[in-house]
C-alpha positions as CSV (number, residue, x, y, z in Angstrom):
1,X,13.8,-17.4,6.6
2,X,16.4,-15.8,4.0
3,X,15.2,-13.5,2.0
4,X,17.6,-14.4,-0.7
5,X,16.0,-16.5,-3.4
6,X,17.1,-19.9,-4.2
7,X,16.4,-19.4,-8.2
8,X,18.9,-19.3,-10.1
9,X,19.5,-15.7,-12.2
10,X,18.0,-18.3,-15.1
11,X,14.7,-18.9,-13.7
12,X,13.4,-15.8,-12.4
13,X,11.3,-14.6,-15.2
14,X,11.0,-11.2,-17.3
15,X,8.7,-8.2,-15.7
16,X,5.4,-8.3,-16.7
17,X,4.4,-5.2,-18.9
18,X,3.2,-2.6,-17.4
19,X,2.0,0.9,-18.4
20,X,4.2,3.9,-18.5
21,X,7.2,1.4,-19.0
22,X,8.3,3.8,-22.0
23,X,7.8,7.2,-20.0
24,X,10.8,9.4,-20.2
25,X,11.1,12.4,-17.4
26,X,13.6,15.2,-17.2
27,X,16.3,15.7,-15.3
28,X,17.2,18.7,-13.1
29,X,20.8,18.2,-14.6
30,X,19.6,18.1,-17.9
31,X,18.4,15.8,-20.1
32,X,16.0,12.3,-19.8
33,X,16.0,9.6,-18.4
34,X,13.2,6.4,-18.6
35,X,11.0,6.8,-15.1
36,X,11.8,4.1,-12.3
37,X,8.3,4.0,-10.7
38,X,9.5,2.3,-7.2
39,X,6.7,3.4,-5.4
40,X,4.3,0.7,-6.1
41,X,3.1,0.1,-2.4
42,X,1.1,3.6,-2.6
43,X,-0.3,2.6,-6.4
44,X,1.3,0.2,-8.9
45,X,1.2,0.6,-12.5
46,X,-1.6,-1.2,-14.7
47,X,-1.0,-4.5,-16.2
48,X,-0.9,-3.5,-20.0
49,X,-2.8,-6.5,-20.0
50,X,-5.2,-5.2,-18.1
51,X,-5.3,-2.0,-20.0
52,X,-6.1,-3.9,-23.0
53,X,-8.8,-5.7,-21.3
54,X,-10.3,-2.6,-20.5
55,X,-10.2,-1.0,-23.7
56,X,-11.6,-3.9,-25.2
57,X,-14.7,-3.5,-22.8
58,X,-15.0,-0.2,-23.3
59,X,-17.2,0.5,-26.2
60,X,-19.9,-2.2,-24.5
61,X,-20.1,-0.2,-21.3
62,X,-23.8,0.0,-20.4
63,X,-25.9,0.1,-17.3
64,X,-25.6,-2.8,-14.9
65,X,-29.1,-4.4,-13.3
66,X,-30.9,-1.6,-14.4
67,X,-31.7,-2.1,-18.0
68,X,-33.1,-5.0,-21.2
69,X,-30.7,-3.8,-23.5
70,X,-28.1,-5.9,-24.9
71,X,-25.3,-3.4,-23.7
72,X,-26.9,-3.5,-20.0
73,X,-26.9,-7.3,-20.2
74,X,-23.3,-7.9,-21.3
75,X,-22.2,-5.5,-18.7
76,X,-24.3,-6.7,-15.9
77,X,-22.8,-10.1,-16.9
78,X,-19.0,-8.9,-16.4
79,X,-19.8,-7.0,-13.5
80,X,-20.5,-10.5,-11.8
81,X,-18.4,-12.5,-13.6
82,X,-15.5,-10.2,-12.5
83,X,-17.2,-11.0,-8.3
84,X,-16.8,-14.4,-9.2
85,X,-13.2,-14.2,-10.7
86,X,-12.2,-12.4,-7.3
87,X,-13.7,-15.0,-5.1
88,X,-11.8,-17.7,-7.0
89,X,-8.7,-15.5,-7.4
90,X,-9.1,-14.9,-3.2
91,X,-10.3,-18.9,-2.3
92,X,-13.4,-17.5,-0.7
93,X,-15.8,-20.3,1.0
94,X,-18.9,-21.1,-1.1
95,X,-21.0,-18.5,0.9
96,X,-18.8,-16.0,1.3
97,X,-19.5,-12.9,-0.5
98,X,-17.7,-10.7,-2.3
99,X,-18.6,-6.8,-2.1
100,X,-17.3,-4.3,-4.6
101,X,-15.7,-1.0,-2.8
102,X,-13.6,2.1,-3.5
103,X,-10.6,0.9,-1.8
104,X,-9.2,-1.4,1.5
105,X,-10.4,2.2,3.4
106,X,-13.9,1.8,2.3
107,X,-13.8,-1.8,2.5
108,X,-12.4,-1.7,6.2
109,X,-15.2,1.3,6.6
110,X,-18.0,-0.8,4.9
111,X,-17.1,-3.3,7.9
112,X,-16.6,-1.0,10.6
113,X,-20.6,-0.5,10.2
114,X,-21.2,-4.0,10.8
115,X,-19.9,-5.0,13.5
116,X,-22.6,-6.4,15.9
117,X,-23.3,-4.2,19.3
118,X,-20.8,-4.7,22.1
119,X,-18.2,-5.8,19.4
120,X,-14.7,-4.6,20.9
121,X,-11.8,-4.6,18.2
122,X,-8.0,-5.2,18.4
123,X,-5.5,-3.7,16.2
124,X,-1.6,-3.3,16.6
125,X,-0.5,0.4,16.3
126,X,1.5,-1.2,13.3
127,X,-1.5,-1.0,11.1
128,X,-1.8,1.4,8.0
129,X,-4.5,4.4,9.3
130,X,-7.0,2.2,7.2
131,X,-7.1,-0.4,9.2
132,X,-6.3,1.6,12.4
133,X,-9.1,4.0,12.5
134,X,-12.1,3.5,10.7
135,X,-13.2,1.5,14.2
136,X,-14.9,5.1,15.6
137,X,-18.1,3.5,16.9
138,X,-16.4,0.8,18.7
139,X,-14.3,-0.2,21.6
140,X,-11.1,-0.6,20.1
141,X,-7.4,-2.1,22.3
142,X,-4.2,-1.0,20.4
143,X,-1.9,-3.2,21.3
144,X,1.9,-2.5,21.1
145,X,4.1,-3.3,18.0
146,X,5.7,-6.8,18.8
147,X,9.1,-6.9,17.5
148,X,9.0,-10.9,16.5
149,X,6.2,-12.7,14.8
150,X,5.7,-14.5,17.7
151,X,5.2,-12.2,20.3
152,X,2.4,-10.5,17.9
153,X,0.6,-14.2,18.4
154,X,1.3,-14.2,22.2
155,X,0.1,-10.1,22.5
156,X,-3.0,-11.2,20.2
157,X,-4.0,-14.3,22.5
158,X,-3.5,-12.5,26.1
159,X,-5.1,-9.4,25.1
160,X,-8.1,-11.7,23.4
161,X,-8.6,-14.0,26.7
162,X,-8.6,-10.8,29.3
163,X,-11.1,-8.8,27.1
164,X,-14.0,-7.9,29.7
165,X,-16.6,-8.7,28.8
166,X,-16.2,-11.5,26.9
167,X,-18.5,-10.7,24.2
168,X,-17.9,-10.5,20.1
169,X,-14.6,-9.4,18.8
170,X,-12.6,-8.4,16.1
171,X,-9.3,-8.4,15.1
172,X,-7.9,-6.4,12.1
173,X,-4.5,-7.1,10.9
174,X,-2.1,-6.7,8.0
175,X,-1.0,-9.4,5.7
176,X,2.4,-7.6,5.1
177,X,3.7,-4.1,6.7
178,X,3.5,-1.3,4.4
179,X,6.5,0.3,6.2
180,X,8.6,-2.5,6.3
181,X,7.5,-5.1,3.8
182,X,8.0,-7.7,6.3
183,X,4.9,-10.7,6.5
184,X,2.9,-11.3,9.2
185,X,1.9,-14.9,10.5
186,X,-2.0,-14.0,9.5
187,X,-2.7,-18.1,9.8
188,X,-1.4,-17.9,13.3
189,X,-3.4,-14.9,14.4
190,X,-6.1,-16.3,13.1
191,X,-5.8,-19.9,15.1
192,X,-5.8,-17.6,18.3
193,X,-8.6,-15.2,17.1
194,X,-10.6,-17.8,16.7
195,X,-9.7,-20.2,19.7
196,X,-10.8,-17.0,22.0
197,X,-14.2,-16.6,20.1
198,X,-13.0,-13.5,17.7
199,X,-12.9,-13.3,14.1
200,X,-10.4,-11.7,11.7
201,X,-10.3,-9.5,9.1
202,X,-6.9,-9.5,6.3
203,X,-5.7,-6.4,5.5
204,X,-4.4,-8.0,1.8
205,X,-3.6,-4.3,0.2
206,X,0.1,-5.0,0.2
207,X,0.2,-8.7,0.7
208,X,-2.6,-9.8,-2.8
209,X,-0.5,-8.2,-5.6
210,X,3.0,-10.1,-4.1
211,X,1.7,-13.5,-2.4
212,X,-1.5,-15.5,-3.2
213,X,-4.1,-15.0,-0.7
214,X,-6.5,-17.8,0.3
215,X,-9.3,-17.0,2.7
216,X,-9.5,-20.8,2.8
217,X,-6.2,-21.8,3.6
218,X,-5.3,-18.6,6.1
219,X,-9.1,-19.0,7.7
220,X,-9.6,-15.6,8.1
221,X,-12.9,-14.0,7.9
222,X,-12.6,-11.4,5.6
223,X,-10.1,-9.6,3.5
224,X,-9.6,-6.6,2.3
225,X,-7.9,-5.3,-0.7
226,X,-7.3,-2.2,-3.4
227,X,-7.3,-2.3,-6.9
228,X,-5.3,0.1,-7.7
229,X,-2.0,-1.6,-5.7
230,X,-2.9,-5.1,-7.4
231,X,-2.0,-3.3,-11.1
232,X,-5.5,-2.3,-11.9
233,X,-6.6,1.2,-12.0
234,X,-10.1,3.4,-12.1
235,X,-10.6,3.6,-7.8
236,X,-12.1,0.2,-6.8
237,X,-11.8,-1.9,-3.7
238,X,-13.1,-5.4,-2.5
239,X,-14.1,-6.8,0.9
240,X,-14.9,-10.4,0.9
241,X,-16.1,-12.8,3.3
242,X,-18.2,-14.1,5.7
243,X,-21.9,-13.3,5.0
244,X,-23.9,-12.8,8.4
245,X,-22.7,-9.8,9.5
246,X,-22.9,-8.0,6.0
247,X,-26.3,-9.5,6.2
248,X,-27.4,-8.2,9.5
249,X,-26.0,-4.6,9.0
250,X,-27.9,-1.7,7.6
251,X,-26.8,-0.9,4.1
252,X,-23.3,1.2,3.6
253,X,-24.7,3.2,1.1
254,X,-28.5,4.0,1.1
255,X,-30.1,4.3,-2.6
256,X,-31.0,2.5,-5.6
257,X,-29.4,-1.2,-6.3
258,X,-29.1,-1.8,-2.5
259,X,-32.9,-1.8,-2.0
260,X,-35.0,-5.0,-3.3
261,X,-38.5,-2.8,-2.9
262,X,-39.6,0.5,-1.4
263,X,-43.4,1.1,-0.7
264,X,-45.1,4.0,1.1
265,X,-47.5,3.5,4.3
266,X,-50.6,4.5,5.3
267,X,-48.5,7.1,7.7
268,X,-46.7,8.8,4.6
269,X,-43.3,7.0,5.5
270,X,-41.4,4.4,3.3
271,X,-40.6,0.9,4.3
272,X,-37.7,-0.7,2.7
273,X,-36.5,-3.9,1.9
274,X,-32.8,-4.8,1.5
275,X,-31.3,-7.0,-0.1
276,X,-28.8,-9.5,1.6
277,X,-26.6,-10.1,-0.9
278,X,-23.6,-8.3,-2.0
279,X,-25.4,-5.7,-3.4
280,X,-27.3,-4.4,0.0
281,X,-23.9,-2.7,0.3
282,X,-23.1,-1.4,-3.1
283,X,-25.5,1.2,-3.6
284,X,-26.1,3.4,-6.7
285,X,-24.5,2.8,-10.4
286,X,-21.3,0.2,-9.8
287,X,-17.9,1.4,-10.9
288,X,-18.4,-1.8,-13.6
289,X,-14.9,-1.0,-15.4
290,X,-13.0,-0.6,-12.1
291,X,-14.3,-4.1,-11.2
292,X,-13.4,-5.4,-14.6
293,X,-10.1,-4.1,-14.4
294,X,-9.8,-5.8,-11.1
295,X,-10.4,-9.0,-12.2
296,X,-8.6,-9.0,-15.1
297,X,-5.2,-8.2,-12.5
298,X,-6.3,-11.2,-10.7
299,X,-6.5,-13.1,-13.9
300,X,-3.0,-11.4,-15.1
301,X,-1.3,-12.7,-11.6
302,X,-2.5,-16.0,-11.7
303,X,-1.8,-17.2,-15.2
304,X,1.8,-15.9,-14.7
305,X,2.0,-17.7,-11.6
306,X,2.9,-16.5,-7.7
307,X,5.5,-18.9,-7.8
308,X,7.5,-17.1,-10.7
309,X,6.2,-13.8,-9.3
310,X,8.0,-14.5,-5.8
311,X,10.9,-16.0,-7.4
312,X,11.7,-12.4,-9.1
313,X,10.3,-9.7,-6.4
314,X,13.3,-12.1,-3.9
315,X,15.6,-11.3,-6.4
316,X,15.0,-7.8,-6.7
317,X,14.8,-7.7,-2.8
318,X,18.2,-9.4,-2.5
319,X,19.5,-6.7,-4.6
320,X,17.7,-3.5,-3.5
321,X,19.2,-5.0,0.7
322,X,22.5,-6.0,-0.5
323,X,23.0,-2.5,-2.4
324,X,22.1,-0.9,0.9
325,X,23.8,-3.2,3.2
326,X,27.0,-1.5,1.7
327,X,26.7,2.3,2.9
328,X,27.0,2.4,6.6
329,X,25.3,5.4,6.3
330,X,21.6,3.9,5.5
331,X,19.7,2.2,8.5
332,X,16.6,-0.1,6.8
333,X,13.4,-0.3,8.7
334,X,12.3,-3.1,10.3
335,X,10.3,-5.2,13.1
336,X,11.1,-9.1,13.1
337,X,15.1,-8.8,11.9
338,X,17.0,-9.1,8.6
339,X,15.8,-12.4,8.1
340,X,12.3,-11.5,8.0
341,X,10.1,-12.8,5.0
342,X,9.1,-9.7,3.2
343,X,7.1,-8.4,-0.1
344,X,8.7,-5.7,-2.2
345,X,8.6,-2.5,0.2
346,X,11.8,-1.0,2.2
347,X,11.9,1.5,4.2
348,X,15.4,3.5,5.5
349,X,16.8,6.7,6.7
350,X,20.0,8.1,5.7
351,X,22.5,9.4,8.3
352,X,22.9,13.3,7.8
353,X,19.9,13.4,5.3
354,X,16.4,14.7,5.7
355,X,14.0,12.1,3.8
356,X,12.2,14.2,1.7
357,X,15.7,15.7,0.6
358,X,16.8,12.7,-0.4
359,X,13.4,11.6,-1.9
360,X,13.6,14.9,-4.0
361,X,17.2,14.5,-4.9
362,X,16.9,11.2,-6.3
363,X,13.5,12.3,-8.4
364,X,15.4,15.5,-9.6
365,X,18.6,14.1,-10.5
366,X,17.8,10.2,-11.0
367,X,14.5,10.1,-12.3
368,X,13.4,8.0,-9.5
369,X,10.4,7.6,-7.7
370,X,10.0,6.8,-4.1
371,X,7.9,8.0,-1.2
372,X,8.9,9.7,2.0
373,X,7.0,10.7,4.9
374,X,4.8,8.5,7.6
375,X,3.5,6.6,4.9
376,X,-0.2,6.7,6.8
377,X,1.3,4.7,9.6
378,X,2.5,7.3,11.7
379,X,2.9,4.9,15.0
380,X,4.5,2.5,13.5
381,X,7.2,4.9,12.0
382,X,7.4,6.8,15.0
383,X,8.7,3.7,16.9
384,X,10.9,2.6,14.1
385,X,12.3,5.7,14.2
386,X,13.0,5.3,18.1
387,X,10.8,8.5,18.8
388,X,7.7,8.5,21.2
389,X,5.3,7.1,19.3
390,X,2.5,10.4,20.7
391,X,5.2,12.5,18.8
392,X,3.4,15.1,17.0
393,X,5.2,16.3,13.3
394,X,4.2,16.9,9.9
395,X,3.7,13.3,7.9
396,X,7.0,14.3,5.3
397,X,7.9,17.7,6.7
398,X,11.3,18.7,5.2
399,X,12.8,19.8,7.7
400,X,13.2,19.2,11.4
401,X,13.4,22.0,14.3
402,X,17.2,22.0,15.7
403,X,18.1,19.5,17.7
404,X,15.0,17.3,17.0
405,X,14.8,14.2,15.0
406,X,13.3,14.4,11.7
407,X,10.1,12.0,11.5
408,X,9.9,10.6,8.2
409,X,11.6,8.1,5.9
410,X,11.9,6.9,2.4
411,X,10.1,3.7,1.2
412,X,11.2,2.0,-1.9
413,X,9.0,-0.1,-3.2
414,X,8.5,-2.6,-6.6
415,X,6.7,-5.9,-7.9
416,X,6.0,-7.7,-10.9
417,X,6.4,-5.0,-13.3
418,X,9.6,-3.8,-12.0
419,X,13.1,-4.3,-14.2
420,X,16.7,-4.9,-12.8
421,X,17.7,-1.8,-14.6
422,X,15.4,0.6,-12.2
423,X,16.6,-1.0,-9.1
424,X,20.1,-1.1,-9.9
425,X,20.0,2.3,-10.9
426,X,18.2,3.1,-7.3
427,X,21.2,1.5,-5.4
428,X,23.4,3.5,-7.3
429,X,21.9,6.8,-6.8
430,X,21.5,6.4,-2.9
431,X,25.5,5.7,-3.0
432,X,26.1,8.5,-4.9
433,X,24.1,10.9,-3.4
434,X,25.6,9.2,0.3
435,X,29.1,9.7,-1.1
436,X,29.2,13.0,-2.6
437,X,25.8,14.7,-2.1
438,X,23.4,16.3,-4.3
439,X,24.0,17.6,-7.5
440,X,21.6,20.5,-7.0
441,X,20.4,23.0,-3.9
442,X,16.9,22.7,-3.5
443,X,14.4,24.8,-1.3
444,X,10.9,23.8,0.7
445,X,8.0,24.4,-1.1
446,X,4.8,24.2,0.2
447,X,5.7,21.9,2.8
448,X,7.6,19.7,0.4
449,X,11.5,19.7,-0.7
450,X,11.8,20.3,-4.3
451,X,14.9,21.7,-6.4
452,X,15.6,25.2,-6.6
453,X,15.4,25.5,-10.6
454,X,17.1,29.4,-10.3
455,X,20.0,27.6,-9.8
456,X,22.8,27.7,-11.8
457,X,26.1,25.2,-12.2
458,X,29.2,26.2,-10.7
459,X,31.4,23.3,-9.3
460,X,32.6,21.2,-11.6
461,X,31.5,17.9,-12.1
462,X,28.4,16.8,-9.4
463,X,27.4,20.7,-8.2
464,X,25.4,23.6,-8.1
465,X,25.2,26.5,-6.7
466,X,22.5,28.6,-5.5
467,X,22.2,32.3,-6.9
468,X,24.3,35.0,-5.5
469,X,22.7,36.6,-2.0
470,X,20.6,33.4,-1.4
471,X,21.2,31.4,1.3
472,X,21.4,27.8,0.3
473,X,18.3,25.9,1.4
474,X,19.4,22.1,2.6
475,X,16.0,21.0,3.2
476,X,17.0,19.6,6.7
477,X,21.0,18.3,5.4
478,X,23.4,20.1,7.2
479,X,25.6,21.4,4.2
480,X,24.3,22.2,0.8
481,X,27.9,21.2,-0.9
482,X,30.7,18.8,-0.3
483,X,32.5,19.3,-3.7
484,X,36.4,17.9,-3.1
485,X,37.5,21.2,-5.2
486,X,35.6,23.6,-3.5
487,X,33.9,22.1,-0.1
488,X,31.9,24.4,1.5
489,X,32.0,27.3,-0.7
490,X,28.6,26.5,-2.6
């Protein structure tokens, strides 16, 4: 599949407002310049829509389930109106249930202490470390990163059928890579989860704000999701799905709201009754506004339509890949091939750069912002990388011992609310940068490469030099100035 778009430049619609659209940052070379935020796969910006929906709430906040006032009412009322909006927004089954979390983490977590006994889970070391290790308490198979979508069904189905014993599984997997971008074939993992008696759980954090996401239609057990990467802010998560397990589980959280009665006995101990909805896991006061603001994102992405939505995230894609196609010098990330399907996030390392150098470098100087490091997948960039995926190093260590690769990257990443103007202005920063090198020296800092601000100009045109009797700090690039006039004398 292509991942060029077949709309034409005239239908792919405008970006949808976000917050901090309008934010101006400075410049290391002087001045400002409005702030590209491409780093939506760690947090996207909030829907000004859903801002506003927020705000709007806001001066009716009360306490949910817990009190007769008219305040408590309305906000008990949107509390589960906004379950029910997910559920819809997700295509959940009729029974399915729909619990309100911090984040995919505690969602994955919240499941992790549900499995039944003997339950052995399988997860490929692709996975983001929440859904790679919250599985402490169980038997857990990490199977090897398959390099096409179908060998990842193929590795999934053999590893299912010689599981011994053959008792109650799970499988967790990601809806799209947060390394590489690239989509996973969930429907088909799901078909051979399910044809060797295991069930499934979606890892939807970077998949639900790009694609829609059907529980239904992919028939996976549960999915997972964060708020604050679907354009909704204030730290809350969702899990939803099948019931029984929730059901049979002891509570997540043990307190107030998860508890349907507590009475003492004649010993001096408590018994407690649970209840087996949703809330047995959502102990103490809800994060009501956080699950407002998540439903009113899901609202947001529906009304403007997946459709549109796809149509302009492919035509940013095409650009951000076709940019980069065109400096030799950048290798771009990836498992199943160019022709992958993908979501919005690009990984890539530059030949003769360190990737938090360049990450800092195009902040400082560009008023850009990416992310470089592991990005909480360590074995997955590891073997991108071509290192040994047991490689121990620093997630986004500056700078790499001689002779020894340097393990991190830089991710790019955008979605609905992102403009040409920011992309286009990435592309031409990385050739820049590629071409003539940074503008600035800059020094490590607490692990991380930032610029030297003692510096003081000196070459003409694109340079800086450092000040006299330091030595210039590349932050893992092997020269600090290529300047045509006077190469190698910053």
């Amino acid at each position: 599949m292509s991942v060029s778009t077949a709309a034409s430049v005239q239908d792919i619609c405008a970006p949808l407002p976000v917050l901090g659209a309008d934010v101006t940052v400075p410049l290391v070379t002087g001045g400002e310049v409005a702030y590209a935020a491409l780093d939506y796969a760690a947090s996207a910006p909030a829907l000004q829509r859903v801002w506003d929906d927020v705000a709007a709430y806001a001066p009716y906040y009360g306490s949910v389930h817990r009190g007769a006032g008219y305040l408590s009412q309305l906000s008990t009322d949107l509390f589960e109106n906004a379950r029910r909006t997910v559920a819809e927004f997700l295509g959940c089954r009729e029974d399915d249930q729909v619990v309100f979390t911090r984040s995919t983490t505690d969602s994955l977590n919240l499941l992790a202490g549900a499995l039944p006994a003997g339950c052995e889970v399988f997860v490929f070391e692709t996975e983001h470390h929440a859904s790679l290790l919250p599985w402490r308490d169980a038997r857990v198979t990490y199977l090897d990163a398959p390099r096409t979508p179908g060998e990842a069904v193929r590795t999934l189905e053999h590893a299912l059928a010689d599981r011994d014993p053959y008792g109650p599984a799970l499988v967790c997997v990601t809806g799209a890579s947060n390394v590489t971008g690239e989509l996973w074939p969930v429907r088909e993992l799901a078909a051979a989860a399910h044809a060797h008696g295991a069930r499934i759980v979606l890892d939807a954090a970077q998949l639900a704000p790009h694609h829609p996401v059907s529980v239904r239609d992919l028939d996976v057990d549960w999915v997972a999701f964060s708020g604050h990467k679907l354009y909704a802010p204030f730290g809350t998560g969702v899990l939803a799905g099948r019931a029984d397990w929730l059901r049979a589980a002891e509570p997540y959280l043990a307190g107030g709201g998860a508890s349907r009665s507590v009475t003492r006995r004649e010993d001096g101990g408590v018994d407690v009754e649970w209840h087996d909805s949703a809330a047995r896991h959502e102990a103490g006061s809800p994060n009501v506004i956080g699950a407002y603001a998540v439903a009113s994102a899901c609202k947001a992405l529906t009304e403007a339509g997946f459709d549109s939505l796809v149509a302009r995230e492919r035509h940013l894609i095409e650009k951000v890949r076709t940019g980069l196609a065109e400096v030799p010098e950048v290798r771009v990330l990836s498992l199943f091939g160019d022709d992958a399907p993908r979501v919005g996030v690009i990984s890539f390392v530059v030949e003769g750069w360190n990737s938090s150098h360049f990450a800092a470098a195009l902040s400082a100087e560009y008023g850009i912002g990416v992310r470089d490091g592991l990005f909480c997948a360590h074995p997955l960039v590891r073997t991108l990388l071509g290192s040994d995926p047991q490689t121990q190093g620093e997630c986004g260590a500056p700078e790499a011992a001689p002779g020894e690769k340097s393990l991190n990257a830089i991710r790019v990443s955008f979605g609905a609310g992102t403009p040409d103007e920011h992309v286009e202005r990435f592309v031409t920063a990385v050739k820049e940068l590629v071409t003539d090198g940074a503008r600035w020296n800059y020094r490590t800092e607490n692990g991380r490469c930032v610029p030297d601000t003692s510096a003081r100009l000196s070459c003409p045109g694109r340079w800086r030099t450092r000040p006299p009797g330091r030595a210039a700090s590349t932050c893992g690039r092997r020269r600090a100035c290529r300047c045509p006039r006077r190469r190698g004398s910053c």
